[in-house]
N, CA, C and O atoms as a GROMACS GRO file, in nm:
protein
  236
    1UNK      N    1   6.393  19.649   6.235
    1UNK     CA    2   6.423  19.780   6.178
    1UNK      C    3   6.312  19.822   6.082
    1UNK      O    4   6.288  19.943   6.072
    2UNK      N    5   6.241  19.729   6.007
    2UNK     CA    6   6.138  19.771   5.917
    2UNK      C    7   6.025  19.816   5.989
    2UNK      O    8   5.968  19.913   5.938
    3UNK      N    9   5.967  19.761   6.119
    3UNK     CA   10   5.888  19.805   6.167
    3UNK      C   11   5.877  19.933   6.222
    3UNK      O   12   5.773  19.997   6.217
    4UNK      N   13   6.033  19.995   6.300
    4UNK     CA   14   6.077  20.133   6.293
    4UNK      C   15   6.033  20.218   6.193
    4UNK      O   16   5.945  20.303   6.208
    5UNK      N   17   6.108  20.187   6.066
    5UNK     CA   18   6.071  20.256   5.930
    5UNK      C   19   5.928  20.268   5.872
    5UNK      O   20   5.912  20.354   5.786
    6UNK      N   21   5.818  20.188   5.909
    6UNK     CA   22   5.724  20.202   5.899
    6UNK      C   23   5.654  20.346   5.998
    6UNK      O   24   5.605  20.454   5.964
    7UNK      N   25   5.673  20.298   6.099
    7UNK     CA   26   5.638  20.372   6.252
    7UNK      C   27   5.664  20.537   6.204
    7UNK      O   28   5.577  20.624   6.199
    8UNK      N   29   5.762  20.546   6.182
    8UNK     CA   30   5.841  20.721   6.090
    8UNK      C   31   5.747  20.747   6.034
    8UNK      O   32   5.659  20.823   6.075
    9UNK      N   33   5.748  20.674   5.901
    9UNK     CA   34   5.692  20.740   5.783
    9UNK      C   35   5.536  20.722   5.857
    9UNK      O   36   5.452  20.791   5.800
   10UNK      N   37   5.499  20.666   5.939
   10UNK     CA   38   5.367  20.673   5.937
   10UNK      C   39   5.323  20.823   6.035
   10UNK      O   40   5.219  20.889   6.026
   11UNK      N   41   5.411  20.839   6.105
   11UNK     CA   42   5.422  20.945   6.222
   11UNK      C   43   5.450  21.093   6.117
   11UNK      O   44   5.381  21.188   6.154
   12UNK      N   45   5.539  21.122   5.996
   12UNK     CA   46   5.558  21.172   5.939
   12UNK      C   47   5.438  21.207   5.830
   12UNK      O   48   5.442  21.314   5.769
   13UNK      N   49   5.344  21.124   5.813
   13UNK     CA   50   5.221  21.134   5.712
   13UNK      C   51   5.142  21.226   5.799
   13UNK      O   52   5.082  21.324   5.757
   14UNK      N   53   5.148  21.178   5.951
   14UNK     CA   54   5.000  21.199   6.023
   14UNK      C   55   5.062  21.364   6.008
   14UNK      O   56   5.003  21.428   5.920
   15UNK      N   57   5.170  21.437   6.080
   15UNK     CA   58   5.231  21.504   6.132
   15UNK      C   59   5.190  21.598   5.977
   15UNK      O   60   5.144  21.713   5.978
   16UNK      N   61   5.211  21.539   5.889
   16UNK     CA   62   5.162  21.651   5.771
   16UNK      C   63   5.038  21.681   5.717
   16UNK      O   64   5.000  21.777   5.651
   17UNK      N   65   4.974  21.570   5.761
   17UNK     CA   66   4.808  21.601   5.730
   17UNK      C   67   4.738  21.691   5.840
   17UNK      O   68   4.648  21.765   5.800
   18UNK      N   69   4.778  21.693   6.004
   18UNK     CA   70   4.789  21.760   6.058
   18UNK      C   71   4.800  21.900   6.078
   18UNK      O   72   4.713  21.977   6.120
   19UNK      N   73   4.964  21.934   6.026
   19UNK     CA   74   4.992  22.038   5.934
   19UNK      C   75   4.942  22.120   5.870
   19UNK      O   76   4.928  22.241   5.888
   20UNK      N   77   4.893  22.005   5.735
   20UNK     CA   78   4.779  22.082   5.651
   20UNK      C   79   4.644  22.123   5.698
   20UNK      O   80   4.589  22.220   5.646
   21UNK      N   81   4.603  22.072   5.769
   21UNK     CA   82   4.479  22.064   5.846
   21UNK      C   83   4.464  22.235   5.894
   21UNK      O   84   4.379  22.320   5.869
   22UNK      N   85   4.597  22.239   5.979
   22UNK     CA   86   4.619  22.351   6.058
   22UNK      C   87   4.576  22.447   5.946
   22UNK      O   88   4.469  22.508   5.944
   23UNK      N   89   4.658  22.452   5.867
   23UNK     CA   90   4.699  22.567   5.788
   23UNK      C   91   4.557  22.591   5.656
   23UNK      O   92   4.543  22.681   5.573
   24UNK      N   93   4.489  22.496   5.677
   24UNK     CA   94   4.347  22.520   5.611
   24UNK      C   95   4.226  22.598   5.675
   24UNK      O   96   4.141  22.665   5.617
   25UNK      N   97   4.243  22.567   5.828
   25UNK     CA   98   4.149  22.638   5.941
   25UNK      C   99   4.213  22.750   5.908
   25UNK      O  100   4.142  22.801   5.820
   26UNK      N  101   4.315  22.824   5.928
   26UNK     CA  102   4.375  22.925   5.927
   26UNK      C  103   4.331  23.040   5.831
   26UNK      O  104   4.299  23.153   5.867
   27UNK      N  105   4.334  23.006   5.737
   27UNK     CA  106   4.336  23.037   5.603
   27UNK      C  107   4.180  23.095   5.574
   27UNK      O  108   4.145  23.200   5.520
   28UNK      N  109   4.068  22.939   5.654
   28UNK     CA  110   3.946  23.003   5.662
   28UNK      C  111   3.881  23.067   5.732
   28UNK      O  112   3.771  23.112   5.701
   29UNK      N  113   3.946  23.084   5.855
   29UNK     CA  114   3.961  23.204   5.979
   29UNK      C  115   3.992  23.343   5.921
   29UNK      O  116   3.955  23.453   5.961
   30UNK      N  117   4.068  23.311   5.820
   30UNK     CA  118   4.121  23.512   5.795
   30UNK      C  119   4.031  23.512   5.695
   30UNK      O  120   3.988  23.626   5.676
   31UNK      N  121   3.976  23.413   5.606
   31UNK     CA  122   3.924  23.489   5.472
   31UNK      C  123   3.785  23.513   5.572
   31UNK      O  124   3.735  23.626   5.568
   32UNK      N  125   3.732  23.425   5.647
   32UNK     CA  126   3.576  23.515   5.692
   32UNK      C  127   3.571  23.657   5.741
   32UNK      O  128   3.490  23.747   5.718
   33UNK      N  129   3.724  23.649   5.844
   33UNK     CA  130   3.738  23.811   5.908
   33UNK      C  131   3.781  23.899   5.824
   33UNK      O  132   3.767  24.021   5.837
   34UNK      N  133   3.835  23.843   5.736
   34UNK     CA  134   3.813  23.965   5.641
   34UNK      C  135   3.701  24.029   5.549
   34UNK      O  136   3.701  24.146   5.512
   35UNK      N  137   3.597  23.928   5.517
   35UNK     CA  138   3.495  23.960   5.503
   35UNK      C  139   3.398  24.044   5.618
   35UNK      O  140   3.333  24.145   5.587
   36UNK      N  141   3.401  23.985   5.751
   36UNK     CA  142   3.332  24.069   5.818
   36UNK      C  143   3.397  24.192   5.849
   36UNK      O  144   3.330  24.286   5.891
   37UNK      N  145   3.504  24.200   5.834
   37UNK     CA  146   3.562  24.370   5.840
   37UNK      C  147   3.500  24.424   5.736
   37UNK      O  148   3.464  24.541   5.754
   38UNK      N  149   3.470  24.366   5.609
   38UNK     CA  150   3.474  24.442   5.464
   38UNK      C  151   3.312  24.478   5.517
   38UNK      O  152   3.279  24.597   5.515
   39UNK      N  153   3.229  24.392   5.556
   39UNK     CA  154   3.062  24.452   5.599
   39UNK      C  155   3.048  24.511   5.718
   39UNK      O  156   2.935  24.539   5.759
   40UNK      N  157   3.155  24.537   5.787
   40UNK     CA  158   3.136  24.601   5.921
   40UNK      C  159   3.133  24.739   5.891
   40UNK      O  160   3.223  24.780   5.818
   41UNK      N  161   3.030  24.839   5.942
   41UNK     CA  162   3.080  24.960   5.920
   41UNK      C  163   2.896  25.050   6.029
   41UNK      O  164   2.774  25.034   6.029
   42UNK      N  165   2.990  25.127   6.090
   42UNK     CA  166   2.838  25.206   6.173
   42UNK      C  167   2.845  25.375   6.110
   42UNK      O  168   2.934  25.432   6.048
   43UNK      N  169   2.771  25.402   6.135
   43UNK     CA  170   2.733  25.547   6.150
   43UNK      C  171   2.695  25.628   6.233
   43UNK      O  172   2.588  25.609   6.290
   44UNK      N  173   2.797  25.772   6.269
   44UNK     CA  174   2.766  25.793   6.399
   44UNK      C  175   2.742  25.977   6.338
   44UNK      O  176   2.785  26.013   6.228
   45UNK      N  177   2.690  26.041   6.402
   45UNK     CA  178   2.656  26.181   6.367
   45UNK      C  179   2.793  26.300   6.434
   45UNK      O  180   2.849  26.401   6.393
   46UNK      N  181   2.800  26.201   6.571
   46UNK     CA  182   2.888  26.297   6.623
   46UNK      C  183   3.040  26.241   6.670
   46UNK      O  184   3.065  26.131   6.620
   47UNK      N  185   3.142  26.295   6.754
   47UNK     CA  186   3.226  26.220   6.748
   47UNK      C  187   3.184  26.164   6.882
   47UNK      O  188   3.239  26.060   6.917
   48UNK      N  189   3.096  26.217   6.959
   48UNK     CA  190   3.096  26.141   7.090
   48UNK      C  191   2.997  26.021   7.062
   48UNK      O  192   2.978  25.939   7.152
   49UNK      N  193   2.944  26.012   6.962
   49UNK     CA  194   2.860  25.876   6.944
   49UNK      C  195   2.970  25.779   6.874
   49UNK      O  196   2.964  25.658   6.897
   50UNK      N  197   3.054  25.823   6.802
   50UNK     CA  198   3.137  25.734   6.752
   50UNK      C  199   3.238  25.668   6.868
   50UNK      O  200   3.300  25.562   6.871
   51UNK      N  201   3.226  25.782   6.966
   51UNK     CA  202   3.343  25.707   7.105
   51UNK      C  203   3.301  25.611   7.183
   51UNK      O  204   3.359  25.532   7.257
   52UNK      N  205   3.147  25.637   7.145
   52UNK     CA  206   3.046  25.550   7.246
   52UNK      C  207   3.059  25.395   7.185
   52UNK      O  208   3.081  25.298   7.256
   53UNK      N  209   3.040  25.390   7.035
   53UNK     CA  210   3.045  25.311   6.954
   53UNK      C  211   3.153  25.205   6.951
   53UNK      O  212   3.152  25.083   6.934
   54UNK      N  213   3.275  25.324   6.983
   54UNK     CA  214   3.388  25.218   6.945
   54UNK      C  215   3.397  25.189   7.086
   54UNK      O  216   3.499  25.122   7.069
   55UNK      N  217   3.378  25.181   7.224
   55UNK     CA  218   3.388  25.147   7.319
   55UNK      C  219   3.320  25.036   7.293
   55UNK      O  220   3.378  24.928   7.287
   56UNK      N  221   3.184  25.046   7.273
   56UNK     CA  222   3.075  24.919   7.288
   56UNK      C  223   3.164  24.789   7.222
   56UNK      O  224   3.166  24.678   7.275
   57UNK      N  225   3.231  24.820   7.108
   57UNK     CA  226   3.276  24.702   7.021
   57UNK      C  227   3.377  24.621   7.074
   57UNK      O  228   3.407  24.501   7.067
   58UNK      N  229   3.428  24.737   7.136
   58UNK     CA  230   3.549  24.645   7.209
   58UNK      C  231   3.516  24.574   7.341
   58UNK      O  232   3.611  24.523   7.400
   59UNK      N  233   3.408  24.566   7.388
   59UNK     CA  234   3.331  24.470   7.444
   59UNK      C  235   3.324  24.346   7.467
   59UNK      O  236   3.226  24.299   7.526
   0.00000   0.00000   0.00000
């Protein structure tokens, strides 16, 4: 039975470092895209260059 109880808590450590792991990528996934939204920005003269524009991006 102790070896069970070991096996848990050890499955339970990994399962949260894991976890955390996840939730750290995450975290540094949104703070970059939010930075590159904050420097993203074009300039267009007309609206048909801006249609052209936003087509290209979605690319």
């Amino acid at each position: 039975m102790g070896n069970g109880l070991i096996l848990a808590v050890m499955i339970a450590w990994l399962a949260a470092c894991t976890t955390e792991a996840r939730v750290a990528t995450l975290r540094d996934t949104e703070i970059q895209l939010d930075e590159a939204r904050g420097h993203a920005s074009v300039e267009c003269s007309t609206r048909a260059d801006c249609d052209r524009l936003w087509i290209l991006s979605a690319q």
